[in-house]
N, C-alpha and C positions, 0 to 999 in steps of 0.2 A: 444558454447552457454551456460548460465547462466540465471535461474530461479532465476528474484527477488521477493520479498514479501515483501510487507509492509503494516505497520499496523497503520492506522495514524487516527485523528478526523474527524468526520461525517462532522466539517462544511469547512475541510482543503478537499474535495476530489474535486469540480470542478475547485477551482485553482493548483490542484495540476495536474489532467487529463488533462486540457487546455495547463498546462506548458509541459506535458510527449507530447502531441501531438505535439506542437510547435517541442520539439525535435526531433522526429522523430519515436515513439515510435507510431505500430504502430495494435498492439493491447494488450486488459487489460480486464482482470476479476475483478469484484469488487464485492465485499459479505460483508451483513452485521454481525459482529460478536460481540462479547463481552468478557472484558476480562480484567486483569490489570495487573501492572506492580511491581515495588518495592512500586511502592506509597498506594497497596494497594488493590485499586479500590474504597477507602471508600470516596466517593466525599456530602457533605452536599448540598440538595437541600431546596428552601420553595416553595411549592406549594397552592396558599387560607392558606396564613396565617400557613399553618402545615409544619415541619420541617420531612423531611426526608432522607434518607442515600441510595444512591446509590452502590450497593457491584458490581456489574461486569459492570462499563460503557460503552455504546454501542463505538462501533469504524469500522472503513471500513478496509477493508482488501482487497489489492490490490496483484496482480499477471501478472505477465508479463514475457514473453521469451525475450532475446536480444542476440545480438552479442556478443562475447568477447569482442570487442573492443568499443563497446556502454557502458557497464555498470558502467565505472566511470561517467559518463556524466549523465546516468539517476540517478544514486545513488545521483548526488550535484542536479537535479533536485527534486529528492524526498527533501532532506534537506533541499535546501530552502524554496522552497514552504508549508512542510508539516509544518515547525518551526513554534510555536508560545511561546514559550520560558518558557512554564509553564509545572510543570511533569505531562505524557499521553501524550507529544505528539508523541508516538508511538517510533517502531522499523525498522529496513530494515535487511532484511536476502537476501544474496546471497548464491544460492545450485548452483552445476557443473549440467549440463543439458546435459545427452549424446545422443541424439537425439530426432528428432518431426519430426510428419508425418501427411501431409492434407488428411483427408480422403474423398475427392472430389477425388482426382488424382493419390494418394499414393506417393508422392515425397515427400523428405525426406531427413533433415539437413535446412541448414540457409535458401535454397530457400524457405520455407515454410512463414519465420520470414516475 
């Protein structure tokens, strides 16, 4: 099992959920966070005419367990969906995931996933 994470734009999360569901993915935490990258996070806004500077951009933050044998497929699913080809659009982190357990039942390993 493998814990992905990813961290992508607020307005990239329902095409990107729709697309993880289509594949088969088949649950997801999502949180809202804030945060930046090499670019900074210093994004120029206009609000009524007033100019202001955004320092930590809001962004989602997605979390999911999978198979071993799933997570290239979710990882091109995050990719394309999440892309819009301008910097912020986020990260993907895969961690090693040495066990889950339902605590409905207490079973334990991929039957859970």
């Amino acid at each position: 099992m493998k814990k992905i994470e990813a961290i992508i734009r607020p307005i990239r999360l329902e095409t990107v959920k729709s697309a993880l569901a289509e594949s088969g993915v088949t649950g997801i935490t999502a949180s809202d966070v804030r945060g930046c990258g090499r670019q900074g996070g210093q994004s120029p806004g206009l609000f009524r005419g007033e100019e202001y500077v955004i320092h930590l951009p809001p962004k989602i933050k997605l979390e999911m367990v999978v198979r071993d044998e799933d997570v290239d497929d979710v990882v091109s699913v995050l990719l394309e969906q999440a892309y819009t080809g301008e910097e912020g659009d986020g990260k993907i982190f895969v961690l090693p995931m040495t066990d889950a357990v339902r605590v409905r039942t207490g079973e334990n390993g991929d039957t859970v996933l």
